[in-house]
N, CA, C and O atoms as a Tinker XYZ file with bonds, in Angstrom:
   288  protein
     1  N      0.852000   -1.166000    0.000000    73     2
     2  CA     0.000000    0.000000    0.000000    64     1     3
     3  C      0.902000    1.233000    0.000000    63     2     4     5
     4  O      1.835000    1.425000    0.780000    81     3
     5  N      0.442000    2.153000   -1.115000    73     3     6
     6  CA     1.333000    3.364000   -0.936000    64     5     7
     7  C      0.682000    4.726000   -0.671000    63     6     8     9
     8  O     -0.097000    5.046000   -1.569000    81     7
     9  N      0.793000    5.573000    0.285000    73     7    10
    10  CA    -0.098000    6.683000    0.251000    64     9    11
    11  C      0.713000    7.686000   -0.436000    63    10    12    13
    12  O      1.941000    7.630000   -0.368000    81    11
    13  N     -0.068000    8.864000   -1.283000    73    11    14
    14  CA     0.665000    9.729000   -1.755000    64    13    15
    15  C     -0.197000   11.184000   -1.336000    63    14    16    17
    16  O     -1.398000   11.257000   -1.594000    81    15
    17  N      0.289000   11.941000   -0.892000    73    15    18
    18  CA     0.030000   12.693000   -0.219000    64    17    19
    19  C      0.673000   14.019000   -0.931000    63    18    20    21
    20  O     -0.106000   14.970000   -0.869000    81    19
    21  N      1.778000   14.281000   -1.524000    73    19    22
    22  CA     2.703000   15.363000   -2.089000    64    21    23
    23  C      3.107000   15.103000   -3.216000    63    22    24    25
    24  O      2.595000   14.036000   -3.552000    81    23
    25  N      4.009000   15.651000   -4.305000    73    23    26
    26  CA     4.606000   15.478000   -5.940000    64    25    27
    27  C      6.016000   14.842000   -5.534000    63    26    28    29
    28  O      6.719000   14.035000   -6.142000    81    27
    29  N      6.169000   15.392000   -4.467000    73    27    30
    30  CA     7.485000   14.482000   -3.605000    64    29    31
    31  C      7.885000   13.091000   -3.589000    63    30    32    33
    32  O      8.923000   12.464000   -3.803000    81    31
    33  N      5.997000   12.683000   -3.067000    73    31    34
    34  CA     5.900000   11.060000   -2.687000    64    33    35
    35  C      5.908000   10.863000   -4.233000    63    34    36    37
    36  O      6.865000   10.109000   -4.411000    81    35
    37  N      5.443000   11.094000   -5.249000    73    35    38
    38  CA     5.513000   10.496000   -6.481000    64    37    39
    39  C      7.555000   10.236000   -6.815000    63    38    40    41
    40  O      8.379000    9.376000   -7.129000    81    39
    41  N      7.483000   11.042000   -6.615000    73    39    42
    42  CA     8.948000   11.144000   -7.220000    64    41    43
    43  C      9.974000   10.007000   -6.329000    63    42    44    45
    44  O     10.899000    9.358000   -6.817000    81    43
    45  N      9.659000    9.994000   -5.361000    73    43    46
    46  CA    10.325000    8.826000   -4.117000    64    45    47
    47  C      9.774000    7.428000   -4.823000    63    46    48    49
    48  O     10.524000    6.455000   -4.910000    81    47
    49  N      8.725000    7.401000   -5.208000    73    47    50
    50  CA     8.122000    6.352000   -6.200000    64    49    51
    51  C      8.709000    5.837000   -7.045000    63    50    52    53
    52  O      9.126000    4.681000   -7.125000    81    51
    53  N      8.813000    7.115000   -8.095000    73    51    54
    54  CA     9.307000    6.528000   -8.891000    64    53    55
    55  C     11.248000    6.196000   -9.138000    63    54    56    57
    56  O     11.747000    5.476000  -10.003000    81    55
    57  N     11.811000    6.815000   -8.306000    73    55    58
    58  CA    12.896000    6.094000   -8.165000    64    57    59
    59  C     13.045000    4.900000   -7.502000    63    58    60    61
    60  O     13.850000    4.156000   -8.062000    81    59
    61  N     12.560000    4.473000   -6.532000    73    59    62
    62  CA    12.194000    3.175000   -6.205000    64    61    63
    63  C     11.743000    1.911000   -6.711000    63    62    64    65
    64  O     11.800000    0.816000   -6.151000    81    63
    65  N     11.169000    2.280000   -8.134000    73    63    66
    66  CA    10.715000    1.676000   -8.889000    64    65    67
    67  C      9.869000    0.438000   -8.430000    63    66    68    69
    68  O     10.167000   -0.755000   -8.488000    81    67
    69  N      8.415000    1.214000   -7.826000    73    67    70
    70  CA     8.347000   -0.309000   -6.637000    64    69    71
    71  C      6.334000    0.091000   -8.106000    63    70    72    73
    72  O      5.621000   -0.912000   -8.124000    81    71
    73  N      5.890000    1.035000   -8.805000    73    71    74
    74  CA     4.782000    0.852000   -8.995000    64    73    75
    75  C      5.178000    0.768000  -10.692000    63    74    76    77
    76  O      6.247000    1.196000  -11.127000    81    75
    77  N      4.139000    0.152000  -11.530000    73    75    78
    78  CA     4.264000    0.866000  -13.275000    64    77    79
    79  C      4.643000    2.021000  -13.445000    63    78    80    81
    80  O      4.187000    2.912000  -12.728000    81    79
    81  N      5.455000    2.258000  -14.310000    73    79    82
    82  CA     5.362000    3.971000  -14.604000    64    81    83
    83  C      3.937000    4.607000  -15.169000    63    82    84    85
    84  O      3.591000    5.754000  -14.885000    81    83
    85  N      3.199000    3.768000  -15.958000    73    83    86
    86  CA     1.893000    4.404000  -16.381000    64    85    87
    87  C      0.636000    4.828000  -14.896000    63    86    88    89
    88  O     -0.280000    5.632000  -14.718000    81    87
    89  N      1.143000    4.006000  -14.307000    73    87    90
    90  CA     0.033000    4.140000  -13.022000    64    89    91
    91  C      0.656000    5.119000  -12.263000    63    90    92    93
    92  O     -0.216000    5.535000  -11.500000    81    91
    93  N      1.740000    5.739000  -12.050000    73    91    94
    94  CA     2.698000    6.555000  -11.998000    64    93    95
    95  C      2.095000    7.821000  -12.437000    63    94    96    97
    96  O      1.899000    8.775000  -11.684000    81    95
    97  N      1.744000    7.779000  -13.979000    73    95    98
    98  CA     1.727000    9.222000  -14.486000    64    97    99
    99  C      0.717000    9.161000  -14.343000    63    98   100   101
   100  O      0.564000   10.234000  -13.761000    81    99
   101  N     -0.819000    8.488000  -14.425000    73    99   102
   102  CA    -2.226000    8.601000  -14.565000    64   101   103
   103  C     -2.378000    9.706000  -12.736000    63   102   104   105
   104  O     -2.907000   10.816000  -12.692000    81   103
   105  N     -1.727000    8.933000  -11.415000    73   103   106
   106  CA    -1.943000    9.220000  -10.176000    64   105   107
   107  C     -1.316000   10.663000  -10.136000    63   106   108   109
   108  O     -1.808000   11.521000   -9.403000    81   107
   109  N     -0.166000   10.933000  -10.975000    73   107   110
   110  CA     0.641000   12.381000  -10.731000    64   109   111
   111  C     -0.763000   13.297000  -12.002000    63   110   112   113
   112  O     -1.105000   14.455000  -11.764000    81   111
   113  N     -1.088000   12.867000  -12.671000    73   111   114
   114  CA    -2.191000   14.084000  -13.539000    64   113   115
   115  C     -3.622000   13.936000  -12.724000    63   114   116   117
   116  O     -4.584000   14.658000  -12.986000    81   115
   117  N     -3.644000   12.964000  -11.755000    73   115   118
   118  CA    -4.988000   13.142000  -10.673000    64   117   119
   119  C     -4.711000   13.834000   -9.832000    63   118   120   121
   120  O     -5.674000   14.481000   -9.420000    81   119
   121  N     -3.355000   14.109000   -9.114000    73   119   122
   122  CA    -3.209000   15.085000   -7.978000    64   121   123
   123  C     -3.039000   16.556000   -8.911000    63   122   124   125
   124  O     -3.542000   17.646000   -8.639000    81   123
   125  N     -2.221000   16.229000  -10.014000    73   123   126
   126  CA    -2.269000   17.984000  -10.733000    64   125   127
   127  C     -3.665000   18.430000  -10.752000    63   126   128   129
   128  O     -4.253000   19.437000  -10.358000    81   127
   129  N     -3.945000   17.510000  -11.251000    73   127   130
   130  CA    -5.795000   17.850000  -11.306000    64   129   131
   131  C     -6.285000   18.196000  -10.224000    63   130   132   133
   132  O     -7.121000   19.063000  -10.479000    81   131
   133  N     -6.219000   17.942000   -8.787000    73   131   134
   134  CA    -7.038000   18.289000   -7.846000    64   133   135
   135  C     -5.977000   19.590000   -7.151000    63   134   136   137
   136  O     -6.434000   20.355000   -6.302000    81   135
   137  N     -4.625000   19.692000   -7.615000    73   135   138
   138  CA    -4.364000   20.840000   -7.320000    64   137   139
   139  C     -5.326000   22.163000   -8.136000    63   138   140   141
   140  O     -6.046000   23.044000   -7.666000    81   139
   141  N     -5.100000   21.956000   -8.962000    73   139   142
   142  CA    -5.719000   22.821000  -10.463000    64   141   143
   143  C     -6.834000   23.365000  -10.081000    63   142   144   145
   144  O     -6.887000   24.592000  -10.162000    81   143
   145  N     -7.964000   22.668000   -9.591000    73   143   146
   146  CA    -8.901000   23.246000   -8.616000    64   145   147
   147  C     -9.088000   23.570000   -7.570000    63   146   148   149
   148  O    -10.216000   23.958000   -7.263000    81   147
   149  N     -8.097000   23.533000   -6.671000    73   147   150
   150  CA    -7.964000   24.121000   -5.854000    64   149   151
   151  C     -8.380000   25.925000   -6.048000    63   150   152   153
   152  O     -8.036000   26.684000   -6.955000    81   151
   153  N     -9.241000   26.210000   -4.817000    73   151   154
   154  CA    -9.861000   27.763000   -4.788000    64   153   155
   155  C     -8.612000   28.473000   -4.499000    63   154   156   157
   156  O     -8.128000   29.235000   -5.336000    81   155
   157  N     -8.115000   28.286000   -3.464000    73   155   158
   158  CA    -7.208000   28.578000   -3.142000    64   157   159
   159  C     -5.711000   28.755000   -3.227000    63   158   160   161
   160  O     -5.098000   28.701000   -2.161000    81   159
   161  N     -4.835000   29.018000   -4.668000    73   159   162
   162  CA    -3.497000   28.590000   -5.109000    64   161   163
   163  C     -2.541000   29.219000   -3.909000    63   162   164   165
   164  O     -2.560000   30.338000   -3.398000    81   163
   165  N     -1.688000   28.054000   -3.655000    73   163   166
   166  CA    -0.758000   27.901000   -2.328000    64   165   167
   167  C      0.356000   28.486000   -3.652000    63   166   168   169
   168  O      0.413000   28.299000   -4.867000    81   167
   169  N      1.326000   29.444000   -2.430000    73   167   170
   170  CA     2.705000   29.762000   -3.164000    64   169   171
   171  C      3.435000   28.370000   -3.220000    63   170   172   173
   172  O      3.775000   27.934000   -4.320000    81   171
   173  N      3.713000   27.590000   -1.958000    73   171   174
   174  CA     4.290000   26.267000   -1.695000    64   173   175
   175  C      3.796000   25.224000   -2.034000    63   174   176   177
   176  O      2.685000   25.369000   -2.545000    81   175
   177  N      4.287000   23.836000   -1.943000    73   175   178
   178  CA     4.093000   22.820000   -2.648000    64   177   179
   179  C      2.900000   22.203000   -2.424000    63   178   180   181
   180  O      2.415000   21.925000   -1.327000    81   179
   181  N      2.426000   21.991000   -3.550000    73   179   182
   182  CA     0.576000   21.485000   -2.971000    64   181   183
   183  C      0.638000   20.416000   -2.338000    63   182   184   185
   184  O      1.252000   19.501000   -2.885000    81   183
   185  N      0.103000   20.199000   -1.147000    73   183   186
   186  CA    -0.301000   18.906000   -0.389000    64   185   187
   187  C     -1.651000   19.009000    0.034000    63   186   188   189
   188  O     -2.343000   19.953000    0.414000    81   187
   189  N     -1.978000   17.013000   -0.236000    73   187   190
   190  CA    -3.238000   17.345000    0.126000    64   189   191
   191  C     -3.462000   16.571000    1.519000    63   190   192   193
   192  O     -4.533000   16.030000    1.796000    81   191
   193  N     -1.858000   16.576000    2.728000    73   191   194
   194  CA    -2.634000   16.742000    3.772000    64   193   195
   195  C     -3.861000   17.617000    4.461000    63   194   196   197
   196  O     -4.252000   18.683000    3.984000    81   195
   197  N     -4.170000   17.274000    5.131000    73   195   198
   198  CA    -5.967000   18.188000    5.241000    64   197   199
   199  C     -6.912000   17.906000    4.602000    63   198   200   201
   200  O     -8.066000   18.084000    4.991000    81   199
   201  N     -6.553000   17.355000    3.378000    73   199   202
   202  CA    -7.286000   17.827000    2.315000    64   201   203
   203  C     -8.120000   15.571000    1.790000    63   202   204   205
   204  O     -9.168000   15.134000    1.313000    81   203
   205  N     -6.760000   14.934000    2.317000    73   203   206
   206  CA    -7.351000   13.579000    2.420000    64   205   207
   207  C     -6.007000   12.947000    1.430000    63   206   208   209
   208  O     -5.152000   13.812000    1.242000    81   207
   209  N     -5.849000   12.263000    1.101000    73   207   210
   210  CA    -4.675000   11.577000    0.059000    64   209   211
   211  C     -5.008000   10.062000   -0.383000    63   210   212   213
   212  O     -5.826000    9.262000    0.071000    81   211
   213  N     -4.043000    9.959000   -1.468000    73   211   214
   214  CA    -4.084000    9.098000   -2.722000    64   213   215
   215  C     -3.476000    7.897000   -1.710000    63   214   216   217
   216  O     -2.499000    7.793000   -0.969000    81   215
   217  N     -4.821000    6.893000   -2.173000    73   215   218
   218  CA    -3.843000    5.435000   -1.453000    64   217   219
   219  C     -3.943000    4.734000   -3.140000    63   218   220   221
   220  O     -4.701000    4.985000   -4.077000    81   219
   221  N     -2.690000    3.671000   -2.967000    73   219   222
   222  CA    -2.395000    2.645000   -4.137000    64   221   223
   223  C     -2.537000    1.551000   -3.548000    63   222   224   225
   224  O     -1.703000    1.407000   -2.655000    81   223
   225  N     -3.141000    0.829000   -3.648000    73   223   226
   226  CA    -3.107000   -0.633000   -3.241000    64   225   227
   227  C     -2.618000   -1.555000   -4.041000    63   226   228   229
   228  O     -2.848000   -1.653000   -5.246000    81   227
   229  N     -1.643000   -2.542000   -3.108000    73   227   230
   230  CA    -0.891000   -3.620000   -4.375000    64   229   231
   231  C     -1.462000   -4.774000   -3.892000    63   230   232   233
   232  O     -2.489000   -4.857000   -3.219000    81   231
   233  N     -0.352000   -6.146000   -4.475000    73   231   234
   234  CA    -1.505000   -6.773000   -4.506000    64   233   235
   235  C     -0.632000   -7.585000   -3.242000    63   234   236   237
   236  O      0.586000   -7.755000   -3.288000    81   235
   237  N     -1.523000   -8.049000   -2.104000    73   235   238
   238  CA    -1.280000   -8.709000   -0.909000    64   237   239
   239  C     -1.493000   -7.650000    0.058000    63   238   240   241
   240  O     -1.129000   -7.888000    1.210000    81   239
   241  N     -1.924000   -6.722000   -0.154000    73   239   242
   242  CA    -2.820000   -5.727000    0.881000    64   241   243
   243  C     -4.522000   -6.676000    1.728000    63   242   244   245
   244  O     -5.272000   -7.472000    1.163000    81   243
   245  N     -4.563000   -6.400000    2.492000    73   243   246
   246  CA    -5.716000   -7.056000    3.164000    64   245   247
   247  C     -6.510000   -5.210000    2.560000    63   246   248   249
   248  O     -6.205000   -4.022000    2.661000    81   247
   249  N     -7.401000   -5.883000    2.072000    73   247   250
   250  CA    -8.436000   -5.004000    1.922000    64   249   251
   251  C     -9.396000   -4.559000    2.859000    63   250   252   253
   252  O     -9.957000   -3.464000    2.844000    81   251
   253  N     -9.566000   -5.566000    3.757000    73   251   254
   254  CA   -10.842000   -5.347000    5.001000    64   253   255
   255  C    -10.367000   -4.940000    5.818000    63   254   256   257
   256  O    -11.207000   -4.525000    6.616000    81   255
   257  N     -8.806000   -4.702000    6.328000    73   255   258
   258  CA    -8.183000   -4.300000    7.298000    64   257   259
   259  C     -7.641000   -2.802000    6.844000    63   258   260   261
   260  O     -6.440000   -2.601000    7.023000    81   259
   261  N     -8.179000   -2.078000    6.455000    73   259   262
   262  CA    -7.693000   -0.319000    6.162000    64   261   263
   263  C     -7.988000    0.794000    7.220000    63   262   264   265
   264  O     -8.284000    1.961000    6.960000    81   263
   265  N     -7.822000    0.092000    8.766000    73   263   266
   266  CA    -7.786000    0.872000    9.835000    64   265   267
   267  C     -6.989000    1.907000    9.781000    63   266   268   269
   268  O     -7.284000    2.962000   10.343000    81   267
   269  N     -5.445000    1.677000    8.834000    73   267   270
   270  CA    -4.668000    2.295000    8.991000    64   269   271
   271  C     -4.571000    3.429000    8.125000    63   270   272   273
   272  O     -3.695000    4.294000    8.122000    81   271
   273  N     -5.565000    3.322000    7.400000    73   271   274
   274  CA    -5.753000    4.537000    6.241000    64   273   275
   275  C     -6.793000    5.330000    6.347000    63   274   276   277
   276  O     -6.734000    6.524000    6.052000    81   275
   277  N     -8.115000    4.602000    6.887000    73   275   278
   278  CA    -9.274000    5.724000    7.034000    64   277   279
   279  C     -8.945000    6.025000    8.613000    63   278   280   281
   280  O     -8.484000    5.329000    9.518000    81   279
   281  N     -9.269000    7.010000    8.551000    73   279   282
   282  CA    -8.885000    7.918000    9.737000    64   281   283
   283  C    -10.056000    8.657000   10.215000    63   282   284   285
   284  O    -10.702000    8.954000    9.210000    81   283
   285  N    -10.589000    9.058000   11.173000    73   283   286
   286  CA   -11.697000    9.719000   11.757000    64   285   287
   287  C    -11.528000   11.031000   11.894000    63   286   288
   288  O    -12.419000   11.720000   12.389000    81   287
C-alpha cells in the first residue's frame, strides 16, 4: 500500500521503482488535477494533507483491514 500525499511522494516512487510507470503518471495528472482546482493557489508545494490523500493498493494488501488509512 502506498499513500501519496505530495509530488514528492511520487517522485520517491518513482525512483524506487516499486509501482508501473503508467500508473505513476495517470496518479501524478490526478493530484495535478485536484491541485488545479484548488480555490485557493498555495505559493508552496501542494499537499493534500488536510485535504485527504491518494492510497495505491498492491496486490497482498488485506483489503478489510484499512484501519490504517481511514482515519476519523
Amino acid at each position: 500500500m502506498r499513500i501519496i500525499k505530495t509530488q514528492q511522494d511520487l517522485v520517491v516512487l518513482r525512483l524506487a521503482v516499486t509501482l508501473p510507470v503508467e500508473l505513476l503518471l495517470q496518479v501524478e495528472e490526478y493530484l495535478l488535477q485536484l491541485r488545479d482546482e484548488q480555490k485557493e493557489k498555495e505559493a508552496t508545494e501542494f499537499r493534500l494533507v488536510g485535504r485527504g490523500y491518494i492510497v495505491v493498493l498492491e496486490a497482498g494488501d488485506n483489503i478489510r483491514d484499512l484501519g490504517n488509512v481511514v482515519r476519523p
